[in-house]
N, C-alpha and C positions, 0 to 999 in steps of 0.2 A: 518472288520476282515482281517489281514493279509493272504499271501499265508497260502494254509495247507499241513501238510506232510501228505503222503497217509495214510488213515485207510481203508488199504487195504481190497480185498475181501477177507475174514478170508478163512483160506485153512479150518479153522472150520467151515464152511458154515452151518448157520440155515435152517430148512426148509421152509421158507418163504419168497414168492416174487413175485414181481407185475410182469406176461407174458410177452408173444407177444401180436402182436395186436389181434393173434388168439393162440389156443393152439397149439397142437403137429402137428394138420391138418392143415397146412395153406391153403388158397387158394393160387392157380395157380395167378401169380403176372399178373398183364397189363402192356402198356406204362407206364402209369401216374406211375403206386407203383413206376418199374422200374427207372423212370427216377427221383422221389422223394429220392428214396437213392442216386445216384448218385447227386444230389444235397447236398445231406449232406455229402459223400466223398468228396466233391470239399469242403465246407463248413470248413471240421474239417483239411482238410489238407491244408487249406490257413491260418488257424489260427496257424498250427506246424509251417508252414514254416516261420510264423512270429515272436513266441513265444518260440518253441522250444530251450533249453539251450547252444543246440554248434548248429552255424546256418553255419555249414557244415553238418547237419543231419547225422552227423557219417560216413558221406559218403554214406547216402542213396539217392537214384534218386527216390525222390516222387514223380513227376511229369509221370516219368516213370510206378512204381506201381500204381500210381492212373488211368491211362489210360489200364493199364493190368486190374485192379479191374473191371473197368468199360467193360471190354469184358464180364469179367465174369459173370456181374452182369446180364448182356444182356440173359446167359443162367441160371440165377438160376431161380427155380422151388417155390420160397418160401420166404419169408418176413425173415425166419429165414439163409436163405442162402445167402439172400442180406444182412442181417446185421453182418454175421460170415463174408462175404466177407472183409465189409467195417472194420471191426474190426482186420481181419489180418494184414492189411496194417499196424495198429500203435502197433500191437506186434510184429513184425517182425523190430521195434526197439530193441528189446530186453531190453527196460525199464520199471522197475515196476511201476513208475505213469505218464504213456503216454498211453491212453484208451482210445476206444470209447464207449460209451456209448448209446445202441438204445433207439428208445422213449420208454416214458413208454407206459405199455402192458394193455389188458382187463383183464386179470384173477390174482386172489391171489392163489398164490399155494404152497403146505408144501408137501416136501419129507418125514417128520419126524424124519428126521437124522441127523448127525454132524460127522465129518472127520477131523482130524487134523494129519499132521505127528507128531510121537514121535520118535525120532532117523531116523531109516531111514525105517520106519515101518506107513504105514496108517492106522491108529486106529480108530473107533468111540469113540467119547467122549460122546455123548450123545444121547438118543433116546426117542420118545417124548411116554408119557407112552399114552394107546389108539391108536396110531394111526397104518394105515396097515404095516410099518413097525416093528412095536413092535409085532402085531397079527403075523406078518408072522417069528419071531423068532429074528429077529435084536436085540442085544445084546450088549450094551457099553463093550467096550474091546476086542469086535472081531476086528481081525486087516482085512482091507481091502486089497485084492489081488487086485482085478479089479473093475473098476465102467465103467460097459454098455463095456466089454469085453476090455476097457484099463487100464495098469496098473500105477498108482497112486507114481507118486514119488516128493520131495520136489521141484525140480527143474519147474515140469510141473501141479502139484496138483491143483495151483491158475489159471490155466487158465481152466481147467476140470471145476471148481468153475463159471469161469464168462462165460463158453460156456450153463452152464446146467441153470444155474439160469439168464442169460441175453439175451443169443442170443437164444440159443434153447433148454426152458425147456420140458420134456418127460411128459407124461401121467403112465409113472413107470417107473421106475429104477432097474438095476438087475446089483447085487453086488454078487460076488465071497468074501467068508469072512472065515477064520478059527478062531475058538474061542482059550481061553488062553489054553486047553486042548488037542487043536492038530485037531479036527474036521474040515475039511474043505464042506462048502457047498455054493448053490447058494440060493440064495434069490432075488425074483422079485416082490417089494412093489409096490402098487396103490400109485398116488398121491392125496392128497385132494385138491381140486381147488374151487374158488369162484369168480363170474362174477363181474366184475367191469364197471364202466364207460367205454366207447370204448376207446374214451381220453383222455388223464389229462394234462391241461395248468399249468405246472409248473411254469414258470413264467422265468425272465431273472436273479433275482434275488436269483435264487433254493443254496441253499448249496449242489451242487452233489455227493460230498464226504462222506456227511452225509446221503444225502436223499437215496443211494446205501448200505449205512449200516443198516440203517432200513428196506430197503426194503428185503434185506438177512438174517435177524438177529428179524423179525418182531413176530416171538414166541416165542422167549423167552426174558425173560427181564433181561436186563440189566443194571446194575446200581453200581455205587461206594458204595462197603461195607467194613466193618471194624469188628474186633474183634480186644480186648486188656483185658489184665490182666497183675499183676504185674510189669507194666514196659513196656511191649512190645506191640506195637498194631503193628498189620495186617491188611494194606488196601491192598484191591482188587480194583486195577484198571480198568476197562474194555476200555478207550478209551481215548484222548486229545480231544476230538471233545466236547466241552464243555466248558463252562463262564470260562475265563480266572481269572475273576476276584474272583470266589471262589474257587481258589488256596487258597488263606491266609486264608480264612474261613477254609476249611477243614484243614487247617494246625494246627489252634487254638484251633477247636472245639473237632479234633480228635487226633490231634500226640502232641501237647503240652501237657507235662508232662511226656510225656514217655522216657526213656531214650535207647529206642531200639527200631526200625523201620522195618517191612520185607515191602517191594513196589513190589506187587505184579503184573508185567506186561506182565506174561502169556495170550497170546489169544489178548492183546492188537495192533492192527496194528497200532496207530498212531493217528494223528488228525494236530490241529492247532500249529502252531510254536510257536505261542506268550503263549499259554498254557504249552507246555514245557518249553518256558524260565521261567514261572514264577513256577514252580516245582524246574529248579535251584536254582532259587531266593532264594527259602525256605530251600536248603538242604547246603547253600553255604554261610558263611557273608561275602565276599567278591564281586564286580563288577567283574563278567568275562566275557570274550568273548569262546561262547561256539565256533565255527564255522564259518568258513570261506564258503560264497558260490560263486561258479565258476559259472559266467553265460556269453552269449553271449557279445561280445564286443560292436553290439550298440541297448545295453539293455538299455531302459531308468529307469529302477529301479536304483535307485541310494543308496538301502540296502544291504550291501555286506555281510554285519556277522548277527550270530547270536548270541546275549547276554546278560546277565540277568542283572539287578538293583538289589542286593541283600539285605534282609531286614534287612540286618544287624544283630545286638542284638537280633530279632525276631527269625530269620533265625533256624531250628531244627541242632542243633550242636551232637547229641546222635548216637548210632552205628546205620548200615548201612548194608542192605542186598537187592538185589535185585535180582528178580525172573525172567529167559526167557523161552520165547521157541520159535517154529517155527514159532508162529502165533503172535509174538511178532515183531511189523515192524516202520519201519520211525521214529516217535518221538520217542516210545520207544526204540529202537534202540541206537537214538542218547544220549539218557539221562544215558543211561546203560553204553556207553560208555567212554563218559566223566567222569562219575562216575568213571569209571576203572583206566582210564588216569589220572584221579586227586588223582586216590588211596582216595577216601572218601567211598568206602565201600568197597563190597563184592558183586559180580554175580554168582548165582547160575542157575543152568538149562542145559536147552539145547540150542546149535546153534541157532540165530537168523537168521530171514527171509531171512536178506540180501537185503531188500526193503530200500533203503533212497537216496533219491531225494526230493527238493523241488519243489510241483506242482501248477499250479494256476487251479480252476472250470473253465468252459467254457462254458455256455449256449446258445443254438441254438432254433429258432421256424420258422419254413413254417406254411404256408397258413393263411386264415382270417377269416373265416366262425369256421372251425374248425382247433386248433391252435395244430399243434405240435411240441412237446418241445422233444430234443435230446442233448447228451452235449457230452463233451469230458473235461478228466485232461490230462492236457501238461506241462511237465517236464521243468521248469525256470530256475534250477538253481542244478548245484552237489553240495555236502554236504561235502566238507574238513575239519577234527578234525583238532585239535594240533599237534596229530604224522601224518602228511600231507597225510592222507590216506582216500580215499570213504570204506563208507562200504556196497556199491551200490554191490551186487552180492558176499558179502564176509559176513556180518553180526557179528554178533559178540561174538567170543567163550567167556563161562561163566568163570571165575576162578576156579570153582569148578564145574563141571561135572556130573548131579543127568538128568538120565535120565526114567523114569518111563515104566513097563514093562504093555503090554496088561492087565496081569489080576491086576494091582493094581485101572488100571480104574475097571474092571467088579468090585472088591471089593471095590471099595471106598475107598483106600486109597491114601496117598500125599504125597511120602517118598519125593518132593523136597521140599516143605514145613517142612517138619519134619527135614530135613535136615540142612535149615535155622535156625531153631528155635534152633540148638544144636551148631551152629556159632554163637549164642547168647548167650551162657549159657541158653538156657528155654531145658527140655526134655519136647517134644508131639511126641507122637505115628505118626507114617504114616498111622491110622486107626483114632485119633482124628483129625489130618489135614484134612483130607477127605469129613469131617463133617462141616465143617467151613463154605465154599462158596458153597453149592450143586447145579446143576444147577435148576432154576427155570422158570418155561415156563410161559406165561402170563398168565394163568389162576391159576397160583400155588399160594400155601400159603407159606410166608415168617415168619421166624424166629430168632430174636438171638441166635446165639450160642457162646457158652462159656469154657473155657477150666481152671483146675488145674494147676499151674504150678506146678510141681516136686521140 
């Protein structure tokens, strides 16, 4: 499989995820812990300095910070303080797929909750029915003031995301929230947690991009759904990180015949690059070159663009609508944009992530007895459209502007879906949209649903 574009950590984080190697209590570290991370600082930052896409590091002095880290490491207190340490170093790139990644941890553990910006606003999206945060009042469409006494904004939400769910997950969570009514209160949820193997040998051959999605994203399921009538189907996308080659099948099996398409890549961060090109392939009869990518001078990748094979006559020729928002990164991103560029549809939503770099997995493992596996993604290469611009830090505004208020989540409605559907000629309610893709947690039951057209 080719490099993948990041399927970022969802600023809509699930409540599930593989620990530390201990919970909120770590022990007091030794030499050996000590000096074990510090082997993986040197590890992950031998691999940037070889890998990384401008090998002037932006002008950062790794060498430098990696010897400051390593002071630090000297006084932390904790397996989770060694691992926030080592993991500042590579956000202090200020790139969205340049991470490290600690090993995997002993405990499964569910917040019950889900956060995603809407405008400029922290919202939950979803909350898991049962669990202590549901008991204790947690509410879809209460917008989030603070999580654990900070405040939550687009620019810094996704790191909140990978410090609670990667470096140091809490034993509760206490969220400042006002509902769509104006109520502002605190709420302090239990987490539910479940003991795992101490270790897990992932292997050198791990898909890290993928295996950090599931392991954030592990209660609820997700999965490519579809409604259609009349003419128009409605795929929900949830991710690129998936078989390239049943592109064309869903192409066939679900959008052939219709003559109106909404692509719904809300919530989607991204995935594989050769999966995106082949979504072009299908929306496009022509060969194009999506993208230009900028990478170091002695790169020995000798793939500079990115571009589709198109099916030609196969290829879906029918109007054209596509859905963003915050949690929409990387390949989505890119595909939304060309889209726009090429003038073949129509972008609806809100502002995108602003995530797009190409990254390559990186897998690491110490020791022999018992093996630990750690990884890191390292940014290979910037992502140049047509109109010669990144949309690394910029993302990409919709044509049309549907941004969703707190209480249409608490009510279940989708006025940007409803919205789309009447840029097609269909009237649906922003109360039947709503109803379309509900969320579904792994124990839920799944249903079709179906709508009248007007």
């Amino acid at each position: 499989m080719r490099s993948m574009i990041r399927s970022s950590f969802k600023a809509a984080a699930t409540a599930m995820a593989i620990a530390a190697l201990s919970f909120t209590t770590f022990a007091q570290l030794d030499g050996i812990a000590k000096g074990r991370a510090k082997d993986m600082l040197d590890a992950v930052a031998k691999e940037v300095k070889k890998k990384y896409y401008d090998e002037n590091l932006k002008g950062i002095d790794l060498d430098a910070r990696v010897k400051a880290a390593k002071e630090r490491i000297n006084d932390a207190q904790s397996l989770a303080q060694a691992f926030g340490i080592i993991g500042q170093v590579f956000l202090d790139f200020d790139d969205s797929h340049t991470i490290f990644f600690p090993p995997a941890r002993a405990i499964k553990f569910e917040y019950g909750w889900q956060v995603e910006m809407i405008g400029d606003k922290c919202v939950l999206t979803a909350v898991r029915p049962g669990s202590d945060a549901a008991k204790k009042g947690l509410k879809t469409g209460d917008e989030v003031l603070s999580i654990n006494g900070f405040k939550p904004n687009r620019n810094e939400l996704w790191k909140m995301v990978y410090f609670y769910y990667n470096i140091s997950p809490r034993a509760e969570m206490s969220l400042v929230v006002k509902s769509p009514s104006g109520e502002t209160r605190q709420v302090v949820s239990k987490t539910k947690t479940e003991k795992l193997t101490r270790f897990i040998n992932l292997g050198n051959s791990i898909d890290w991009n993928e295996y950090y999605r599931t392991i954030s994203d592990e209660s609820r399921v997700y999965e490519h759904r579809w409604v259609s009538n009349s003419g128009l189907v409605i795929w929900k996308m949830p991710t690129f990180s998936f078989d390239p080659n049943k592109v064309n099948d869903y192409f066939d099996s679900h959008v052939k015949g219709n003559h109106s398409l909404i692509l719904d890549l809300r919530g989607n961060g991204g995935g594989y690059v050769v999966t995106m090109e082949k979504m072009v392939a299908n929306l496009f009869e022509s060969d194009l070159k999506i993208a230009d990518l900028k990478r170091r001078e002695d790169s020995d990748d000798d793939d500079d663009v990115m571009e589709s094979e198109s099916r030609g006559s196969d290829a879906y020729t029918g109007k054209l609508v596509i859905l963003i928002d915050s949690g929409s990164g990387s390949a989505s991103e890119i595909l939304a944009r060309f889209v726009q560029l090429k003038k073949r549809g129509t972008i609806i939503g809100d502002t995108s992530a602003g995530a797009v770099m190409q990254a390559i997995p990186t897998s690491f493992t110490m020791g022999v007895n018992t093996v630990i596996a750690y990884g890191a993604r390292i940014t290979n290469a910037d992502v140049i459209l047509e109109d010669g611009k990144s949309l690394e830090k910029v993302g990409v505004t919709p044509d049309i502007v549907v941004i969703p208020e707190p209480a249409d989540l608490a009510y279940e409605r989708d006025p940007v879906l409803s919205r789309a559907a009447k840029e097609l000629g269909f009237e649906i309610t922003p109360e039947q949209a709503g109803g379309f893709f509900p969320v579904v947690w792994n124990d839920g039951k799944k249903g079709n649903v179906t709508y009248k057209a007007q």
